[in-house]
N, C-alpha and C positions, 0 to 999 in steps of 0.2 A: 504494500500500500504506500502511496507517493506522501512525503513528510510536506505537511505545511509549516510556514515560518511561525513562529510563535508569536504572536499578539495580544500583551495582556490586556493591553487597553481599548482594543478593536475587535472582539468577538460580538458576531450578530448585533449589531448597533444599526438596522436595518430602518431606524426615524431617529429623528435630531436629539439630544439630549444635550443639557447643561453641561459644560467640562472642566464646573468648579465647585466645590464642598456645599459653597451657599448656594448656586442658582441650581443643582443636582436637587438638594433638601428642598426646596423653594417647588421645583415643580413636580417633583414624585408628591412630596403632601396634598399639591394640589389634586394628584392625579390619583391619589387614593380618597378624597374627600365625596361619599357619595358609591364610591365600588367596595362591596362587601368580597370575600374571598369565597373561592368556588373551587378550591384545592384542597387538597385532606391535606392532616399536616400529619410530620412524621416522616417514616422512613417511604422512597420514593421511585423512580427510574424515570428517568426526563430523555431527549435526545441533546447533546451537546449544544447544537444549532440554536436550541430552543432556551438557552440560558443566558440572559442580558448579562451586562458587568458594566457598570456604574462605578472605576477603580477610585476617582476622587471623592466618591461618598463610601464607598464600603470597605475600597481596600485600606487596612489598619495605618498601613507604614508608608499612606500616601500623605503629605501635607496639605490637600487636597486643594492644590493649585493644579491649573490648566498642566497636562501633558507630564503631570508627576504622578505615577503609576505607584508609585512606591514597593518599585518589585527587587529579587535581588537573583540575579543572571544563575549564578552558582546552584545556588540551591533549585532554580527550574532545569537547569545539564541536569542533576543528582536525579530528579523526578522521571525528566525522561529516557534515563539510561534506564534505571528502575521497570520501569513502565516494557521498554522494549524488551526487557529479560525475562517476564512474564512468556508463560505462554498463551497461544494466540485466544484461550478461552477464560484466560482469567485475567486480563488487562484491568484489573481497577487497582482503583486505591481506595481507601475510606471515603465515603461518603460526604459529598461536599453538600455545604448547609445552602441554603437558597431562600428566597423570601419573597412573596407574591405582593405584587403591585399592579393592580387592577389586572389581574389575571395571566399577569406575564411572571414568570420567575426570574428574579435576577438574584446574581451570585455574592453571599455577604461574607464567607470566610471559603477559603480554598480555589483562590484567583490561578495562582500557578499550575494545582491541580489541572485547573480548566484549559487551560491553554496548553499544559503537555496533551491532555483528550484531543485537542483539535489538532495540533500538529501531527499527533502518532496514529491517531483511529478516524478522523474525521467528523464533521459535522451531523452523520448521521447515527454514530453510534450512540446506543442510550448508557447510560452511567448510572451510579447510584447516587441519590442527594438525599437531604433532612430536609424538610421545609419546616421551619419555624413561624410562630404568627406572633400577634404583639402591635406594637405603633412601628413607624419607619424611627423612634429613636428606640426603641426596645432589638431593631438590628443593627442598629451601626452601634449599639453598645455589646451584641453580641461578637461583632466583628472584633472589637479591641478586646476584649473580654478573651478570646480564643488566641490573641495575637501576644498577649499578656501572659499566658497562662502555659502554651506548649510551649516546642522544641523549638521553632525559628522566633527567638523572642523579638521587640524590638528592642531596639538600643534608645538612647536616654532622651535625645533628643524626636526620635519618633512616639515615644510615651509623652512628651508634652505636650505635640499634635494632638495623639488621641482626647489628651483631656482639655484639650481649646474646643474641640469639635463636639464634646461631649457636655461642657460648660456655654458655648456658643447657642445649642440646643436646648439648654434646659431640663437634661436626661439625667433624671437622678438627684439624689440630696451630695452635700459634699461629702461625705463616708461613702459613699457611692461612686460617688466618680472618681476619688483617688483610689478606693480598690478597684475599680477596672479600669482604670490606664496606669496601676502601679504606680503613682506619683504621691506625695503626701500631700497633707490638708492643708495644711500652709501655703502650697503651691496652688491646688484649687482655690483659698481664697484669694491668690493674686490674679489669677486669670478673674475669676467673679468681678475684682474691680475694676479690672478694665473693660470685660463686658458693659457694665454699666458706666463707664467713662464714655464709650464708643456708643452706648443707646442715647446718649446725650448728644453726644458729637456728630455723630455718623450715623443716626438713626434711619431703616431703611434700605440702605448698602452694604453692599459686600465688603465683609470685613477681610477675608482671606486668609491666610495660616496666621502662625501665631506672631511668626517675624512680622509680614505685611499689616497683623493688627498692633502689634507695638510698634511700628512707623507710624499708623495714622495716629497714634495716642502721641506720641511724640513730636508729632507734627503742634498736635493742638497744642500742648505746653509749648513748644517755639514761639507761637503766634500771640501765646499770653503772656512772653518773657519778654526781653531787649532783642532790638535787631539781630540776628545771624548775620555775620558779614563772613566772606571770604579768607578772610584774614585770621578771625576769629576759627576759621575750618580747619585754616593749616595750621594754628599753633595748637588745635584738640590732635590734631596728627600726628605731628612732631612729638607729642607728650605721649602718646603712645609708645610712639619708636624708642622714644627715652625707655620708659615703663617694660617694654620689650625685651629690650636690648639688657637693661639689666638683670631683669629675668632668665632669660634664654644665652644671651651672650651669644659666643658663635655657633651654637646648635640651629640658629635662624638659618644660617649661610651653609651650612653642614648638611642639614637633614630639615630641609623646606617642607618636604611629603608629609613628614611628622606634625610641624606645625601646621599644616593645612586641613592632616587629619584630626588634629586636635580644636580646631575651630570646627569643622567639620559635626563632631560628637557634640560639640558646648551650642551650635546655633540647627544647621542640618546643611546638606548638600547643595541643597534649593539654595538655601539663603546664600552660602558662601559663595554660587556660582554667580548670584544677583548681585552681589557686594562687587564683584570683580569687574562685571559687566559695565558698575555702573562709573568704577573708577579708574578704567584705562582711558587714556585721553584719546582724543575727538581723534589726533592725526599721529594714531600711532597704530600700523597697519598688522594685526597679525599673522598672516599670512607670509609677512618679510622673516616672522622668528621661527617660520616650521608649522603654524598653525594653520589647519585649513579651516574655511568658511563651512559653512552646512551643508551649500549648495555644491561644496565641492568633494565634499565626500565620496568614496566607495561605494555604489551599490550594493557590494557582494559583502560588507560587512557584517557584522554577528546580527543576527535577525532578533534579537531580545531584547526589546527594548525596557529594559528595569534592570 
């Protein structure tokens, strides 16, 4: 049987869907307001084809910004070597959980699951899933909940995510939301006040992950403080570098990877790629240092994109 590329983000997306955390939330609510479910719940067998994936609403370890899937390359190889070494009559894995929204099942935990099925058996094989019932926040807190609890955990900064998304929603009391994104209460109450800084501020709008909603909170303090000038940009800079440099010393210059992955862990991937984005200048070409542009990329390169 011929292998399709793996797409965690582009299975069966056959009508338009939001492809951010808030406008995802925004129009599945709406779209379950008035359809009762007509699924039995429990154990199940669907056809691949036939299972949506919504990865900036469900999948755990997405910050659930546009085109962040939050998937991890490695561990979908592991699945689907697994998967091929089966033989040709017992190709499953556990049973991936699913959740009905006006009568469509989409996939709330076992993203990668899904995508090894489609690459290795195709879109018409049937699988086994759980369908769970509840609110659409009773699944995106199943998803963290599962993503919280097994083998591929997430790491510190995707446990933040979960609980902006989980606090953003309104899913659960605070005992609740810091045992299912593993974070403590403390930290739930910080996200709580910026929720309600941002219901003031920003009321209405898309807040975004957790980086992009402590910008817009941070904006609004700027605006209520002294001018920001430029000047005032490069000497918070400079005081860094200082601050750095004392800290790290030549391990900056030594072992860059390290510091990158350690901002990496303390903010997420997202953000530090946005951070870089937004501070290389206008006329500095990367392309001249070795770096290609998107459009110039490989076709033929690794088909997984997480």
């Amino acid at each position: 049987m011929n292998a399709a590329p793996l797409q965690l983000g582009a299975l069966n997306q056959c009508e338009p869907l939001g492809t951010t955390f808030d406008k995802l939330y925004r129009q599945l609510s709406a779209r379950m307001t008035g359809a009762a479910p007509v699924k039995p719940l429990g154990q199940d067998r669907v056809r691949v084809e036939n299972v949506k994936v919504a990865p900036a609403l469900f999948e755990a370890r997405s910050s659930g910004r546009e085109h962040d899937h939050g998937g991890q390359t490695g561990h979908a190889w592991l699945l689907e070597r697994a998967l091929r070494a089966k033989p040709s009559d017992a190709q499953e894995f556990d049973p991936i959980t699913v959740f009905e929204i006006a009568g469509d099942d989409f996939c709330v935990d076992g993203h990668h699951r899904l995508a090894v099925y489609r690459a290795v058996l195709g879109g018409d094989a049937t699988i086994p899933v759980v369908r769970i019932g509840g609110t659409l926040g009773d699944a995106i807190a199943a998803s963290v909940q599962a993503n919280t609890k097994l083998f591929l955990q997430m790491n510190h900064a995707e446990r933040q995510e979960a609980a902006w998304k989980l606090v953003k929603i309104g899913h659960g009391s605070k005992r609740e939301q810091a045992e299912m994104s593993g974070m403590g209460e403390t930290f739930i109450a910080k996200l709580r006040r910026l929720k309600r800084k941002l219901e003031e501020s920003h009321s209405g709008q898309d807040w975004g992950s957790l980086w992009e909603a402590e910008s817009l909170a941070k904006a609004v303090d700027d605006d209520d403080a002294e001018e920001w000038t430029e000047e005032k940009e490069a000497e918070k800079v400079a005081e860094y570098v200082r601050r750095l440099r004392r800290a790290l010393g030549e391990n900056i210059r030594l072992h860059p990877e390290r510091v990158m992955a350690a901002l990496m862990s303390i903010l997420s991937p997202v953000a530090v790629v946005d951070a870089v984005r937004q501070t290389i200048p206008a006329d500095v070409c990367l392309s001249d240092y070795g770096f290609l542009h998107e459009d110039d990329e490989e076709e033929d390169e690794e088909d997984y994109p997480f």
